[in-house]
C-alpha positions as CSV (number, residue, x, y, z in Angstrom):
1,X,0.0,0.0,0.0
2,X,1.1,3.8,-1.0
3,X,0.2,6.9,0.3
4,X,-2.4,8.2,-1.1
5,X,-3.0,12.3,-1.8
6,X,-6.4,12.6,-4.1
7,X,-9.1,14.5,-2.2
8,X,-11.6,12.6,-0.5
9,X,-14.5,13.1,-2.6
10,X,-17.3,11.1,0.2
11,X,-16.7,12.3,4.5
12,X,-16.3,9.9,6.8
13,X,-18.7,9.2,9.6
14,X,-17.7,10.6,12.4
15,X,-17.1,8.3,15.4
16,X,-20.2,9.0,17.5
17,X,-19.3,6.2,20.3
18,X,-16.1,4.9,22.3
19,X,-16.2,1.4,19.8
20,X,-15.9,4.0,16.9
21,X,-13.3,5.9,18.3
22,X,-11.4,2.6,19.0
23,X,-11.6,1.4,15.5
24,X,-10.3,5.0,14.2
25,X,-7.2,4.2,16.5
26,X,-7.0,1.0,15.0
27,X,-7.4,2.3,11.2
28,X,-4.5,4.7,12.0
29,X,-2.5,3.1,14.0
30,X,-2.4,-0.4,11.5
31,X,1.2,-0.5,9.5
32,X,1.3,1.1,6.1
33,X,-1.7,3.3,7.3
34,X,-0.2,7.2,6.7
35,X,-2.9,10.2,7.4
36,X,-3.8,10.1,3.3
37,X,-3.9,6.4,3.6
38,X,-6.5,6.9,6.3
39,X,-8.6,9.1,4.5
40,X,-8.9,7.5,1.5
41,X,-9.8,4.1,3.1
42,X,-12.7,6.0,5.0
43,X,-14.1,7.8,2.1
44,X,-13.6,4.3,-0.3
45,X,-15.3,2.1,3.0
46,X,-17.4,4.8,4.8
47,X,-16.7,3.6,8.5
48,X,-13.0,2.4,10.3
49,X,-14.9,-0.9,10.8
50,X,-15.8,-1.5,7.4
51,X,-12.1,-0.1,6.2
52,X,-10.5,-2.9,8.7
53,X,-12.4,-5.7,7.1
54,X,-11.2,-4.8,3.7
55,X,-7.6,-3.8,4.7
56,X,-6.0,-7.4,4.5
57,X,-7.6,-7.4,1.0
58,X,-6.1,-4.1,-0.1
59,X,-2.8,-4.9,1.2
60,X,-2.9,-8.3,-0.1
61,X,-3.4,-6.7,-3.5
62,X,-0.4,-4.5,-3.0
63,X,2.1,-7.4,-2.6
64,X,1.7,-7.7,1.4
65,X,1.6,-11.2,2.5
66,X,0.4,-12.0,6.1
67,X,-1.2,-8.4,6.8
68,X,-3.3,-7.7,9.9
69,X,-5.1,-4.7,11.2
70,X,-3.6,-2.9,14.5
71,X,-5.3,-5.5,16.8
72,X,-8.5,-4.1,18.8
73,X,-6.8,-4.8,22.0
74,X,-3.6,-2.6,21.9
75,X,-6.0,0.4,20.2
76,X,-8.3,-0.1,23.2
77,X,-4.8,-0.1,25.7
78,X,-3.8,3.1,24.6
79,X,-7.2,4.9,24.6
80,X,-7.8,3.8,28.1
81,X,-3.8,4.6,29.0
82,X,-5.0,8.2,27.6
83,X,-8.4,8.5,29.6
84,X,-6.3,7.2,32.5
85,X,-3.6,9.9,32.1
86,X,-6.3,12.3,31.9
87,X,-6.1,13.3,28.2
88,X,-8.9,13.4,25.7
89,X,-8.8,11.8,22.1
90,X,-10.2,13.9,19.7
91,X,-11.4,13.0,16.1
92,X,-11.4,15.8,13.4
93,X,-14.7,15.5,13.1
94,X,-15.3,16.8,16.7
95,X,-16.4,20.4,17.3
96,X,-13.4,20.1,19.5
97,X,-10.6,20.0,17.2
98,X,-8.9,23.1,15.9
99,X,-10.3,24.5,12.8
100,X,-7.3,26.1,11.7
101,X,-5.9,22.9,11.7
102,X,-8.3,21.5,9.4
103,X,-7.2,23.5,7.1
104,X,-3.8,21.9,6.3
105,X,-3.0,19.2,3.9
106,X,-3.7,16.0,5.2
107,X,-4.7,17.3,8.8
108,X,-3.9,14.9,11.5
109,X,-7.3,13.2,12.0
110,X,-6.7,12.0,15.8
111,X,-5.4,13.9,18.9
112,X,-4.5,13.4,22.1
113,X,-4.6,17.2,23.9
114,X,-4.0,16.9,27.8
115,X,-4.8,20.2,29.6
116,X,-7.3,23.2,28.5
117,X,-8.9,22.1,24.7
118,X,-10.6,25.5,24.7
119,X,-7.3,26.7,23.3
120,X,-7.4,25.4,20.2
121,X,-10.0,27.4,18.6
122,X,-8.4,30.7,20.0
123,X,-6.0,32.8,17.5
124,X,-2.4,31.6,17.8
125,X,0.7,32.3,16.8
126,X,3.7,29.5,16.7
127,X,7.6,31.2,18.1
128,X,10.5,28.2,17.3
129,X,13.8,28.5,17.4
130,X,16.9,27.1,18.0
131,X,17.7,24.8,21.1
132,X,20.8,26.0,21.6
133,X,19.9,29.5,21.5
134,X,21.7,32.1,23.0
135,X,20.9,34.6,26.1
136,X,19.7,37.5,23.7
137,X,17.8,34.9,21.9
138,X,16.0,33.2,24.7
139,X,15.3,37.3,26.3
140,X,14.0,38.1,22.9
141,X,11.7,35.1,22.7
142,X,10.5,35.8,26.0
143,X,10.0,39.6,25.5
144,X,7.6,38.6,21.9
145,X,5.8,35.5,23.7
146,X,5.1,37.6,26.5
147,X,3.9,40.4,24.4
148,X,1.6,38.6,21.9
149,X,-0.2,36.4,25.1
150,X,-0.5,39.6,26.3
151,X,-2.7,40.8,23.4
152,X,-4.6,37.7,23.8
153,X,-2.8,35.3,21.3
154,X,-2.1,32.1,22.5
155,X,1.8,30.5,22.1
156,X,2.6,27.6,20.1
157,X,5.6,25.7,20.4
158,X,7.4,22.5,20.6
159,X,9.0,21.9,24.2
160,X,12.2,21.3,23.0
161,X,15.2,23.6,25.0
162,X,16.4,26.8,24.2
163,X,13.4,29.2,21.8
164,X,10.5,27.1,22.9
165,X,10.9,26.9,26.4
166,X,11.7,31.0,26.4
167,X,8.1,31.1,24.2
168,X,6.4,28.4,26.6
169,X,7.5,30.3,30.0
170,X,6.4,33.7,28.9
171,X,3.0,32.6,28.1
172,X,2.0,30.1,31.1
173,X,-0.1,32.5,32.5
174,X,-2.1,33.9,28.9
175,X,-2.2,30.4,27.2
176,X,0.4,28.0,25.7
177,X,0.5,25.0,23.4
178,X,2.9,22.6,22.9
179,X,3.1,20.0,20.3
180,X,4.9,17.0,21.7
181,X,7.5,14.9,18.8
182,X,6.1,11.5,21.3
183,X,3.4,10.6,22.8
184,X,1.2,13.3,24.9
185,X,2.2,12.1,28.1
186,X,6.0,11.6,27.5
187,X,7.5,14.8,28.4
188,X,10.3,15.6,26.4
189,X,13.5,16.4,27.2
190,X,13.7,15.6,31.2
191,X,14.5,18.5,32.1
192,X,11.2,20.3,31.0
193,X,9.5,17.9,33.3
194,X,7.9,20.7,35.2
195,X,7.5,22.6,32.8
196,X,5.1,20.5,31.1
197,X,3.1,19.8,33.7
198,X,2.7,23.5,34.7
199,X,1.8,24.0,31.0
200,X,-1.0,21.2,31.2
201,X,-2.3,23.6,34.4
202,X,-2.9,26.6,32.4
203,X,-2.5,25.4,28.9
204,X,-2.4,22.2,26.7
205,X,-0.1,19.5,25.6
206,X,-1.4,18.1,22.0
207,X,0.1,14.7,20.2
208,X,-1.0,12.7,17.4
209,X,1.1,10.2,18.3
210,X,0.2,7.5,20.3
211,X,0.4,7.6,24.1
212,X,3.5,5.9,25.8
213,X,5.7,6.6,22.6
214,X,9.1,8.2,23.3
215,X,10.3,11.0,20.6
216,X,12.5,9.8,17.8
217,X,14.0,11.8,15.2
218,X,12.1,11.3,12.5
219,X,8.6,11.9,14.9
220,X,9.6,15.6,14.8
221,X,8.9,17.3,10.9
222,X,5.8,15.6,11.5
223,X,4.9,17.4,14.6
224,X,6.4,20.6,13.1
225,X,3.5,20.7,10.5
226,X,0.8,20.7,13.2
227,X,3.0,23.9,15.3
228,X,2.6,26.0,12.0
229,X,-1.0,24.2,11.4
230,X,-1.9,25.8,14.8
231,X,-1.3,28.9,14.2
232,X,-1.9,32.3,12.1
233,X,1.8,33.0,11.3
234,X,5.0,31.3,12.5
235,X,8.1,33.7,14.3
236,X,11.6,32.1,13.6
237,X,14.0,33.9,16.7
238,X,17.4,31.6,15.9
239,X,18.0,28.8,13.4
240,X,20.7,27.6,11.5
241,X,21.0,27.4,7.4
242,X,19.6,23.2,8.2
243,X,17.3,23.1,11.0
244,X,13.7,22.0,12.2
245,X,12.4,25.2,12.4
246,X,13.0,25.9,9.0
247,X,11.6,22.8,8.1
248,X,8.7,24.8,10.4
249,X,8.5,27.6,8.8
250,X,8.7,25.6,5.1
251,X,5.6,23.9,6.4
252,X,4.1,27.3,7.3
253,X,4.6,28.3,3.5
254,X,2.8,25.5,2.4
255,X,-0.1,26.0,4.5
256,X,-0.5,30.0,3.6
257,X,0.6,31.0,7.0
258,X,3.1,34.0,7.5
259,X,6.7,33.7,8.1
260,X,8.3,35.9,10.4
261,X,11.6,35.8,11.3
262,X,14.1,38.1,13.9
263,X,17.4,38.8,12.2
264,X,20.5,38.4,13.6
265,X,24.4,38.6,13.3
266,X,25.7,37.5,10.1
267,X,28.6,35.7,11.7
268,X,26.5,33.8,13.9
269,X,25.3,30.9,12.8
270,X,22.2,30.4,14.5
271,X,20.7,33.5,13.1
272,X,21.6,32.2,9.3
273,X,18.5,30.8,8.7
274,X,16.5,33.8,10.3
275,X,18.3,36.1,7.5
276,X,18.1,33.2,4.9
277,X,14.4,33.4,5.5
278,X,14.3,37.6,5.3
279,X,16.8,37.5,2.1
280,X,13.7,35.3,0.7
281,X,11.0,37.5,2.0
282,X,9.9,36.3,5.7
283,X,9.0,39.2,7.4
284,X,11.4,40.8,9.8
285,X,10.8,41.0,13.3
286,X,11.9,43.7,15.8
287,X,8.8,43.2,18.2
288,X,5.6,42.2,18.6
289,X,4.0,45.3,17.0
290,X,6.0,43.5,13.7
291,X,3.9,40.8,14.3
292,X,0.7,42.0,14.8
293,X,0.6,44.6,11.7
294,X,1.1,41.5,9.6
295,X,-1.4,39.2,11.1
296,X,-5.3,40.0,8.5
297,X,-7.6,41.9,11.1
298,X,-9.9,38.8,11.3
299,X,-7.6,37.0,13.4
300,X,-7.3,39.3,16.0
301,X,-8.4,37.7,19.5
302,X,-11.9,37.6,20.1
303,X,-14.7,35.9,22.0
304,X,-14.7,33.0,19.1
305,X,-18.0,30.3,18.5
306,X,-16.4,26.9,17.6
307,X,-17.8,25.9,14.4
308,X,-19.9,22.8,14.0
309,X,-18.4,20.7,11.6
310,X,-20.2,19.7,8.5
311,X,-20.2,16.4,7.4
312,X,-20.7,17.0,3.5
313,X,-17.7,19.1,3.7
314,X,-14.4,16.8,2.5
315,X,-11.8,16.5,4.5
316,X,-8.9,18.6,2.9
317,X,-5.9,16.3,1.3
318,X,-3.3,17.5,0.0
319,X,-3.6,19.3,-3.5
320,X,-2.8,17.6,-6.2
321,X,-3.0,20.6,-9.1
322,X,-0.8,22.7,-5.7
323,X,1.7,19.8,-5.6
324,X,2.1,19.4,-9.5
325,X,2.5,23.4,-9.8
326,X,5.7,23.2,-7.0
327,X,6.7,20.1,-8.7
328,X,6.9,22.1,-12.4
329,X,8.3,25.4,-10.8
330,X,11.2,23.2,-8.9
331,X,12.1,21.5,-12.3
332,X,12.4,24.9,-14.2
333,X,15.3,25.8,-11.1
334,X,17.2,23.0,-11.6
335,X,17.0,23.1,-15.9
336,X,17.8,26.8,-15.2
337,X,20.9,26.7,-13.1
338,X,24.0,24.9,-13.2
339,X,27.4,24.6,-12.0
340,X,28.0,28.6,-13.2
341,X,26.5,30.7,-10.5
342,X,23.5,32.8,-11.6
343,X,22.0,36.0,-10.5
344,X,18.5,35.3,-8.4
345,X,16.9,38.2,-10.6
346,X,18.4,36.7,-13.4
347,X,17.1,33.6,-12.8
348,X,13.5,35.0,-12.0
349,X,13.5,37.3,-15.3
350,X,14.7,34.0,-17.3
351,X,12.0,31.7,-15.6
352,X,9.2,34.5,-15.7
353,X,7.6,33.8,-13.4
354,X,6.5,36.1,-9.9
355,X,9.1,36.6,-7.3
356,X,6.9,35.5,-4.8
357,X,6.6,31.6,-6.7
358,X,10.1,31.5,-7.1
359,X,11.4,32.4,-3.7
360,X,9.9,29.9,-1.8
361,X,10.6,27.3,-4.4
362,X,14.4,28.5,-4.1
363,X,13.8,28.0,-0.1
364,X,12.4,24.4,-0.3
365,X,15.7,23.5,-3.2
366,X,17.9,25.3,-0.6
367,X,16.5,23.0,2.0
368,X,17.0,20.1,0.3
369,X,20.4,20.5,-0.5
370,X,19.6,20.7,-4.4
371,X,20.7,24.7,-4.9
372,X,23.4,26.7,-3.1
373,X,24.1,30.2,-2.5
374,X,27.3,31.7,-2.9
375,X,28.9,35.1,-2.0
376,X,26.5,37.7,-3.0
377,X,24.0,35.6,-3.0
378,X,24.5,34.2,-6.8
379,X,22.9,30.6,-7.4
380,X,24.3,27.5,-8.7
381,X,23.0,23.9,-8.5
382,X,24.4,21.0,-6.7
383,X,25.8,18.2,-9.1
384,X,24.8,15.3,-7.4
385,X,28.2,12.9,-5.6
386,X,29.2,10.2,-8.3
387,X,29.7,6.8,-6.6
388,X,31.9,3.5,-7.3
């Protein structure tokens, strides 16, 4: 079985009892099952239940011998490990779960939040950073978070050291969020222990992971796409030319949100990717004032009604005509440039096409190690490393 991106063209049912919501663990949590995978099973089979009795067919068909569902045992574990812990599952289809969220290429359609869930329909903005930021970073994290809850936004963040646990501590009092790389009751690292908890006092802790799992690596671009999914705009303060918050703040691209970013030292390399993101049009941040000025009107904080969601509405997938237009834009970079460095206004008259298409394209080649920027910011591509 493949992921799958097509739009779902017929809404699930929503889970309307606890055997519901256990089968929806089950779906999701079965191997080979991504979020699109999910979704496309529910639209093809109309309930979880249904989608589990055909699943050893359709992986079958795709060349998977001996397949069987996430047994209805270890779903019904976790889901009482979560009630236990005192978290709360929640389905997309619940009047519950964000609705800016819903809004993002294959939204994450389970959650565990643990804390206060009236958060999550309250205007947000996300502040990451680096974890090994520095004093003036941490003070200036703290001096934005603190300004912004103050204005009635709510933080989003990640937990992890350094930026986020500046952002985290300045809003305690006003509202926080923090998306968790493992499981919602794994607090990660240690030593934000207390932290955490104080956070699940005042404000909520949020995973689509299962409960019990312990953060890898590879759990965290994944979490990433729910902090900028969260929120209204996304505030870089410290991160380096190849980090997770730029993979943050590439997420926040794709999803329409703003980029903001602080700048910083050139000869510091923790605030390269801040200034890489300005050079390519984030928005440069000297306060919160910066941030607010940006953010549309309609977002301002406000007594909100949580919309009741409508089941003839499809859940949004990821786009296919969006994903074959970044596809075609990427492939006109690479046939542009070569080995010879090239001008970026050069490069955007040759293409012609809008400055604001091309940059983040050069952003997401950047990212993946594809383009490079030389002195004076002149771009060449990266010949790929012969082997043997």
């Amino acid at each position: 079985m493949t992921e799958d991106t097509h739009p779902s063209t017929h809404p699930p049912l929503p889970p309307t009892t606890e055997d519901d919501r256990i089968s929806w663990l089950r779906l999701l949590r079965s191997r080979r099952v991504g979020v699109a995978t999910f979704y496309r099973l529910l639209s093809e089979h109309g309930t979880a239940q249904a989608a589990l009795i055909a699943l050893p067919d359709v992986a079958r068909n795709a060349g998977v011998k001996d397949y069987s569902a996430w047994s209805k045992e270890r779903a019904l574990a976790e889901y009482e490990d979560g009630i236990a812990a005192g978290s709360q599952l929640i389905c997309i289809t619940d009047r519950a779960y964000p609705a800016q969220l819903k809004t993002i290429p294959d939204p994450p359609p389970l959650l565990w939040v643990h804390g206060q869930p009236t958060l999550l329909n309250r205007p947000s903005v996300a502040l990451v950073g680096a974890r090994n930021a520095s004093s003036l970073g941490q003070r200036m994290a703290k001096s934005l978070a603190g300004d912004l809850a103050a204005e009635g936004y709510v933080i989003v963040s990640g937990l992890a050291r350094g930026i986020d646990t500046a952002a985290h501590l300045a809003s305690l009092e006003t509202g926080t969020i923090a998306v968790m790389g493992g499981g919602v009751d794994v607090i990660y690292p240690a030593e934000n222990q207390r932290l955490g908890e104080d956070i699940t006092a005042k404000g909520l802790r949020l995973s689509e992971q299962p409960m019990g799992l312990t953060p890898q690596a590879r759990h965290f671009p994944r979490r990433n796409r729910i902090i900028s999914g969260l929120a209204q705009a996304v505030i870089v303060v410290e991160a380096a030319a190849k980090s997770g918050s730029l993979i943050t703040a590439r997420d926040a691209l794709d999803q329409g949100r703003d980029v903001l970013a602080v700048p910083g030292h050139p000869m510091d390399a923790r605030a390269s990717g801040c200034n890489m993101l300005i050079r390519d049009g984030a928005y440069l941040v000297r306060n919160a004032a910066d941030v607010i000025e940006v953010l549309p009107k309609t977002h301002a904080p406000q007594p909100q009604a949580v919309e009741p969601v409508h089941m003839d509405q499809p859940i949004k997938t990821r786009d296919k005509r969006g994903l074959a237009e970044t596809a075609a834009i990427h492939a006109q970079i690479l046939n542009s440039l070569g080995p010879t460095p090239l001008a970026e206004d050069q490069l955007i008259r040759d293409l012609g096409c809008p400055a604001h298409q091309v940059s983040p394209a050069l952003l997401d080649l950047e990212l993946d190690g594809k383009i490079q920027r030389d002195q004076g910011g002149l771009l060449r591509s990266v010949q790929p490393r012969r082997t043997g």
